[in-house]
C-alpha positions in Angstrom: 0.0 0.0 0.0 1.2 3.6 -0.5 1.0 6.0 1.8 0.9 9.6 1.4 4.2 12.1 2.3 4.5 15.5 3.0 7.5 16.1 1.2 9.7 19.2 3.5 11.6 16.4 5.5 13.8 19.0 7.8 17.3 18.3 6.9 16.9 15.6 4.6 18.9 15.6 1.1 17.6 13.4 -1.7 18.4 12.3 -5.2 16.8 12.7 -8.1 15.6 9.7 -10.2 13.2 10.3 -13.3 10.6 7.6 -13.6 10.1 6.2 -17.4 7.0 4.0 -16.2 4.9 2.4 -13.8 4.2 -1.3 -14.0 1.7 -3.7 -12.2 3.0 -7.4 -11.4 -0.2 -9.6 -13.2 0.1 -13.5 -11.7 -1.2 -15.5 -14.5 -2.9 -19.1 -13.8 -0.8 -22.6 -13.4 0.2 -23.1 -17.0 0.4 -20.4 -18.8 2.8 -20.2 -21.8 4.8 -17.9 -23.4 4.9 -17.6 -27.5 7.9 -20.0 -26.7 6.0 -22.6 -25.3 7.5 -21.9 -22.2 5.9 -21.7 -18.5 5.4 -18.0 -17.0 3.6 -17.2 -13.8 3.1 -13.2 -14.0 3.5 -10.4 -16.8 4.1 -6.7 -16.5 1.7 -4.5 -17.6 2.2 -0.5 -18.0 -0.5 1.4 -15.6 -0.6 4.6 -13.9 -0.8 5.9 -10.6 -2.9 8.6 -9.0 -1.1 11.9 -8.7 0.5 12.6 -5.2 3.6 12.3 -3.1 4.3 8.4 -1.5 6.7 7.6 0.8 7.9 4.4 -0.5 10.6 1.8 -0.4 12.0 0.3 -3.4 13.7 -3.3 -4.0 15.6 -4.4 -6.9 13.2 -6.4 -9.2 13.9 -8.3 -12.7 15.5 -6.7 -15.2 15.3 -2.6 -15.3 12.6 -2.8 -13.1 12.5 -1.9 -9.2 9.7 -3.3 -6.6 7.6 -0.8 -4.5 7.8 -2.8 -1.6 4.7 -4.0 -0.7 2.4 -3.6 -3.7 2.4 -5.5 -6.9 3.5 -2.4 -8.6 7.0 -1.9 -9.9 8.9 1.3 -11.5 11.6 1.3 -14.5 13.5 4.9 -14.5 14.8 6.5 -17.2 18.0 6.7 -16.4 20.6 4.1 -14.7 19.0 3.9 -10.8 21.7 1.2 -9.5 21.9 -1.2 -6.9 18.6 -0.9 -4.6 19.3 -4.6 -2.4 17.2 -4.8 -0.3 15.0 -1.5 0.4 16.0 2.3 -0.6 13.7 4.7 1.0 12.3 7.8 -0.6 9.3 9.9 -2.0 7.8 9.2 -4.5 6.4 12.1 -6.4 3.4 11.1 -9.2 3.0 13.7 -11.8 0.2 13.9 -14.8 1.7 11.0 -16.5 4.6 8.2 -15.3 7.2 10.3 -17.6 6.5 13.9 -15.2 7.0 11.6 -11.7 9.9 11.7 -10.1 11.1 9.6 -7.1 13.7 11.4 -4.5 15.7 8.7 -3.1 16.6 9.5 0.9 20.4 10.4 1.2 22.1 8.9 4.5 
């Protein structure tokens, strides 16, 4: 679940990560294929996200894509993000579209 943020976190520095898109984690039924023929359990498919300012955590997931920890919905950014492990805290900030969201990564 996401969870709203007010955003002014009193001496806090962030980084700046431009989001590309938003993804939602689809589990498909026991069986499914792929146009290979081979098995798959879940897809991605693009979605959006209502406009507003999250406090999330984000976990490296497959590929260019990173888990928001505790939903089924996962971001890719537009430029190289790194090595997230385990959890990287920060805010999430959802704009018109996923291409004018931005997510501020806490600093330690």
């Amino acid at each position: 679940m996401l969870s709203f943020a007010s955003f002014r976190a009193v001496g806090q520095d962030y980084e700046e990560h431009d989001v590309d898109e938003f993804y939602k984690k689809i589990d498909l039924d026991y069986g499914t294929l792929d146009e290979s023929g081979q098995s798959i359990d879940f897809i991605f498919v693009k979605t959006e996200l209502e406009q507003g300012k999250y406090e999330i955590e984000i976990t490296d997931g497959p590929g260019d894509l990173y888990e928001i920890k505790g939903t089924d919905m996962f971001i890719k950014f537009r430029g190289y993000y790194g090595y997230a492990g385990y959890g990287e805290e920060g805010i999430l900030v959802v704009g018109t579209s996923a291409y004018s969201s931005t997510f501020y990564k806490k600093e330690d």
